[in-house]
C-alpha positions as CSV (number, residue, x, y, z in Angstrom):
1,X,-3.2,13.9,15.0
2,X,-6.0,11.8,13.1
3,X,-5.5,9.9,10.3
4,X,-7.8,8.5,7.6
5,X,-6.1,5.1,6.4
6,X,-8.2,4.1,3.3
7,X,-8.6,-0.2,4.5
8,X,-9.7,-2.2,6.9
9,X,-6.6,-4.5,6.3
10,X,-5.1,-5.0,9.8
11,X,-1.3,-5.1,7.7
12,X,-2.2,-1.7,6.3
13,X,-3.5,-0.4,9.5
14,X,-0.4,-1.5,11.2
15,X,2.0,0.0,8.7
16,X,0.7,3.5,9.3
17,X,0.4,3.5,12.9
18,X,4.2,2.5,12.7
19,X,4.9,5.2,10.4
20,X,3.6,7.8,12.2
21,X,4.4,7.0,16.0
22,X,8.3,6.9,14.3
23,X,7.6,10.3,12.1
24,X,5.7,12.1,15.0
25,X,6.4,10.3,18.3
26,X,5.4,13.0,20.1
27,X,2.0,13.4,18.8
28,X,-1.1,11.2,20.0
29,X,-2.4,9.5,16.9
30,X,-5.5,8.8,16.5
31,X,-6.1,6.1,13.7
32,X,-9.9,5.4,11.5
33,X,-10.1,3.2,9.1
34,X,-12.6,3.3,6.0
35,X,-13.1,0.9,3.5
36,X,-12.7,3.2,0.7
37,X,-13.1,2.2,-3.2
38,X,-10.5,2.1,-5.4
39,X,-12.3,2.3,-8.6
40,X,-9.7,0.1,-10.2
41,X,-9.6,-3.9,-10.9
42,X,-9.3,-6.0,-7.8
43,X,-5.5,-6.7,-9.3
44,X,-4.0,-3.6,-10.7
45,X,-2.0,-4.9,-13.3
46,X,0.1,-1.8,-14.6
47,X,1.6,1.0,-12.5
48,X,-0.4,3.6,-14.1
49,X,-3.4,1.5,-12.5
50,X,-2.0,1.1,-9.2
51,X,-1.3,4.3,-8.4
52,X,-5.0,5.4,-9.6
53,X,-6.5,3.1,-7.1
54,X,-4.3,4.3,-4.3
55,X,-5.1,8.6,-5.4
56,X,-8.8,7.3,-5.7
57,X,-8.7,5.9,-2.0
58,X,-7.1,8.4,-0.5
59,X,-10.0,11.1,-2.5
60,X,-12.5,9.1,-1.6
61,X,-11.7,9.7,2.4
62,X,-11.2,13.4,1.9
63,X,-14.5,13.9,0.4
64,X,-16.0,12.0,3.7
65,X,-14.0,12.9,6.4
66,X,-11.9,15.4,8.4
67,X,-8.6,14.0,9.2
68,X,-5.2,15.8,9.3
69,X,-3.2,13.3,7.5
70,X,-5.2,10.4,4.6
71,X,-3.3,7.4,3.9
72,X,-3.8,4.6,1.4
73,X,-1.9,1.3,-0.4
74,X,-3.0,-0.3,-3.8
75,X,-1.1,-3.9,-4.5
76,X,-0.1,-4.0,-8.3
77,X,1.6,-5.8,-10.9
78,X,3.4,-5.0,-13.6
79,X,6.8,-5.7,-15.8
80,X,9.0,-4.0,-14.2
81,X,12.9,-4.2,-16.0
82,X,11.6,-7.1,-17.8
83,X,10.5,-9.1,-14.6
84,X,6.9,-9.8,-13.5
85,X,7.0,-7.9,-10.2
86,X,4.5,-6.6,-7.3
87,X,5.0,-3.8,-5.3
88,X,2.1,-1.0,-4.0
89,X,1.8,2.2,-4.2
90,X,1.2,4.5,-0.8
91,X,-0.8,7.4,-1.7
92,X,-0.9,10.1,1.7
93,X,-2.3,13.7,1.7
94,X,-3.6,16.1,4.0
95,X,-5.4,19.8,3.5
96,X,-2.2,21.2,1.5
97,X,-0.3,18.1,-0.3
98,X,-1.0,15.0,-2.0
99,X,1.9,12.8,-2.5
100,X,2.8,9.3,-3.7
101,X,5.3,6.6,-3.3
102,X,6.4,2.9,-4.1
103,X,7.6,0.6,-2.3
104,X,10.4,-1.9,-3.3
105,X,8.8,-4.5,-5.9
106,X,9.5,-8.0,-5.8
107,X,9.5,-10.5,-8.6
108,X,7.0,-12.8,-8.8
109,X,7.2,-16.3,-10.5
110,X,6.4,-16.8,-13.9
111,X,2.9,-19.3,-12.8
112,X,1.9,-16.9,-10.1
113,X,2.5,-13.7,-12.7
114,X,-0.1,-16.4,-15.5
115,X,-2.7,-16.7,-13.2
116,X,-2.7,-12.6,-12.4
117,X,-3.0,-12.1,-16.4
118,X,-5.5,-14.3,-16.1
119,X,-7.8,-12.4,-13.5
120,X,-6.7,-13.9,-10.5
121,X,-5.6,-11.6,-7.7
122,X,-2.2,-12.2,-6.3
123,X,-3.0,-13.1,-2.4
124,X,-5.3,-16.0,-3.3
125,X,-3.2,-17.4,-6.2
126,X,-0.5,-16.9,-3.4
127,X,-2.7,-19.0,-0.5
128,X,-3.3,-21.6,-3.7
129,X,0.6,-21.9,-4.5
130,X,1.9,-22.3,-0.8
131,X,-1.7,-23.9,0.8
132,X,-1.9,-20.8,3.2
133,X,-5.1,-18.9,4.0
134,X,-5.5,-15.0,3.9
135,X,-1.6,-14.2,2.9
136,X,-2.3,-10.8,1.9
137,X,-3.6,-9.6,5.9
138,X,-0.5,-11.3,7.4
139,X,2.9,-11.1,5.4
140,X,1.9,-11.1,1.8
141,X,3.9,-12.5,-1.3
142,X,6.7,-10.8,0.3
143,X,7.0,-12.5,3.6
144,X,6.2,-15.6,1.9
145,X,9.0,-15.4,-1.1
146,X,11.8,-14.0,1.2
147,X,10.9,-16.6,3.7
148,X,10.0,-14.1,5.7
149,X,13.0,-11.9,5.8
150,X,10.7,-9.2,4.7
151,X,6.4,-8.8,5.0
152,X,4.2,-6.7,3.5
153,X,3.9,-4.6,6.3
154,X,7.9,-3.7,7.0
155,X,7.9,-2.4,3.1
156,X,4.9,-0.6,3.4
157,X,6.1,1.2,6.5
158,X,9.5,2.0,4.7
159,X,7.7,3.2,1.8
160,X,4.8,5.3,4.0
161,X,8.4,6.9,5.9
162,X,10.1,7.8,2.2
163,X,7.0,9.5,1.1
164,X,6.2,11.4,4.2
165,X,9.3,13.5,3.3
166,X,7.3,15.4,1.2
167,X,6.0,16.5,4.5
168,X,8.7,16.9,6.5
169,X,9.8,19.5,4.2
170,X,6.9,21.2,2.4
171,X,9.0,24.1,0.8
172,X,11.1,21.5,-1.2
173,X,8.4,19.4,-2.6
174,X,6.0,21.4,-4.5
């Protein structure tokens, strides 16, 4: 099975290849990676946003390549139940289905949310806040905020599992 994942980021990469050895352990995967465009601002700061920059990835590799599954995760920001929050949307298709998921969103504090409004993206205001270097390719805001009871990558491989369902079961989801 080979699979387009729209980044180079080694926490996305690492997400999918999770995913799908647990989802199809008895296929061989075969993983590429592609630094595909998202066509949105470097921090999506809406969910409308968010989830264009993760379709636009994921379109972006199937134009290019042949692959039997494309995968892709755009970070955003948005008020979510009256709380600042960041969460990403996982965008996966193949020749037949596009679908799209969330993962669980976690609130952000109200100095880290003022800089985002303000153009900053969250990983570097993150590295600023907490003196780290290159958060978002290791456990994000996430790992960082739950003190690492949770990372970036274990939400975006429960997210990438929740939206493969879609696939699991074609007939239901169409």
């Amino acid at each position: 099975m080979k699979i387009i994942i729209a980044s180079k980021n080694p926490v996305k990469i690492e997400a999918v290849r999770k995913s799908f050895c647990m989802a199809y352990a008895n296929d061989e995967i075969e993983i590429i990676t592609v630094d595909a465009p998202s066509l949105v601002s470097d921090q999506p700061m809406s969910t409308q946003e968010t989830r264009d920059g993760a379709v636009n990835r994921v379109t972006y590799c199937q134009q290019r390549y042949e692959a039997d599954y494309y995968v892709s995760y755009e970070g955003g920001v948005d008020i979510l139940d009256d709380i600042p929050s960041t969460y990403a949307v996982v965008c996966i298709a193949n020749a037949k289905k596009r679908q799209t998921g969330r993962t669980a969103s976690l609130p952000l504090p109200d100095q880290i949310y003022q800089k985002l409004k303000m153009g900053e993206e969250l990983g570097p205001a993150m590295d600023n806040m907490f003196n780290t270097v290159n958060i978002k390719q290791k456990g994000g805001a996430i790992g960082q905020l739950t003190n690492g009871l949770e990372t970036r990558e274990s939400i975006y491989v429960s997210a990438t599992l929740l939206t493969l369902s879609a696939f699991f079961y074609p007939e239901l989801f169409v």
